[in-house]
C-alpha positions in Angstrom: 7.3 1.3 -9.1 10.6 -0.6 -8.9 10.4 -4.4 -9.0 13.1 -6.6 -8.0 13.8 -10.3 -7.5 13.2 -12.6 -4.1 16.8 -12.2 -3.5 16.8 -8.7 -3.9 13.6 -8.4 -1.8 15.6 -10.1 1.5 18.2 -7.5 0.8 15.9 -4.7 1.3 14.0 -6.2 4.3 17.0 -6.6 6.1 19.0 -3.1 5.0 16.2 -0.6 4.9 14.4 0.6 7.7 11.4 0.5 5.8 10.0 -0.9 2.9 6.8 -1.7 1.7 7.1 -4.9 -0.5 4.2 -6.1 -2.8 5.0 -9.6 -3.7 3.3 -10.7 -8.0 3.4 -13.2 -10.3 5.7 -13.2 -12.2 4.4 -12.1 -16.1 0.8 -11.6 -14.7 -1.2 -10.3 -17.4 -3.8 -9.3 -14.7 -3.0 -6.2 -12.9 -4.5 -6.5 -9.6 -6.5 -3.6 -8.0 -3.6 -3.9 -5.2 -1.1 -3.6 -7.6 -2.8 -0.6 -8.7 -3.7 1.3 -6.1 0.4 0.6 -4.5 1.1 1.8 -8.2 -0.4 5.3 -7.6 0.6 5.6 -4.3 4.0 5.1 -5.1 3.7 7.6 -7.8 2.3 10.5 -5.2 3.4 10.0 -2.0 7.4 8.7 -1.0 7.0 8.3 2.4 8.0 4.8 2.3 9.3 2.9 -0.8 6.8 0.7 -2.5 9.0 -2.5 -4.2 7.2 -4.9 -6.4 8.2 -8.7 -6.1 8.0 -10.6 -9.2 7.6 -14.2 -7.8 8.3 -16.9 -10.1 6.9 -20.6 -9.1 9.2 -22.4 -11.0 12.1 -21.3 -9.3 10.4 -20.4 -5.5 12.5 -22.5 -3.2 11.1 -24.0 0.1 13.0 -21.7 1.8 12.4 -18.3 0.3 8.6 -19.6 0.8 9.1 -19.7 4.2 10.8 -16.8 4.5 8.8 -14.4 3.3 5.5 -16.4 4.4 4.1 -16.5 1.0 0.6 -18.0 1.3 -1.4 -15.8 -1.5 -0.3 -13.7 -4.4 -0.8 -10.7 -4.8 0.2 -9.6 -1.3 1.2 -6.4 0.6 3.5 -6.2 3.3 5.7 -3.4 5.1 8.5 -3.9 6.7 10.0 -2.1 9.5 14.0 -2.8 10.5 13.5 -6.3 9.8 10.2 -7.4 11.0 6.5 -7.6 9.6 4.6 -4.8 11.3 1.8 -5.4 8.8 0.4 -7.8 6.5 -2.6 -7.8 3.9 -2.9 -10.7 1.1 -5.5 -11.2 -1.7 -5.6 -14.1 -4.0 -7.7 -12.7 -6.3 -5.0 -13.3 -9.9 -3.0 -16.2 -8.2 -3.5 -19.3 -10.8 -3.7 -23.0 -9.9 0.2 -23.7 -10.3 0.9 -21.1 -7.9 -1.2 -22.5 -5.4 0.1 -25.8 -6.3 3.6 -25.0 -5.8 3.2 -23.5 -2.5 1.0 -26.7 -0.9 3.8 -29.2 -2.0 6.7 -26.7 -0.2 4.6 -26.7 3.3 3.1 -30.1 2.7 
């Protein structure tokens, strides 16, 4: 499975007609059993690209956070000519700073 960068991942949501974007932390060294299962469905069936999104809460701006609606990590969503059509999360790996991060961008 390819994995790109928040910028990158914007690209893609806005020139493909559909992507499937699952959104990490960056240098996880828990795979999650989302990541996992996307992994083998990526591997098997290329109906619609699967991306992995390495996000990195050091650098996540308030901006890219609202953007992309980040709330948990990991999370799934597919995208469809520029819009959400669906959207699953799990916080199951996400560590403290993550969660810390993303309460003082929408706080």
């Amino acid at each position: 499975m390819e994995t790109i960068s928040v910028a990158e991942a914007f690209e893609r949501i806005e020139n493909d007609s559909s992507v499937v974007l699952l959104y990490v932390l960056k240098s996880s060294k828990i795979n999650s059993t989302l990541e996992n299962v996307c992994e083998l469905i990526d591997e098997h069936n290329k109906v619609v690209n699967i991306v992995k999104v390495e996000i990195d809460p050091e650098n996540l701006t308030k901006k890219a956070a609202r953007k992309i609606g980040l709330i948990r990590l990991p999370q799934l969503r597919f995208y469809s000519k520029g819009s959400v059509l669906l959207g699953t999360m799990t916080g199951q790996t996400a560590p403290s700073e993550v969660y810390e991060k993303i309460l003082s961008i929408y706080t």
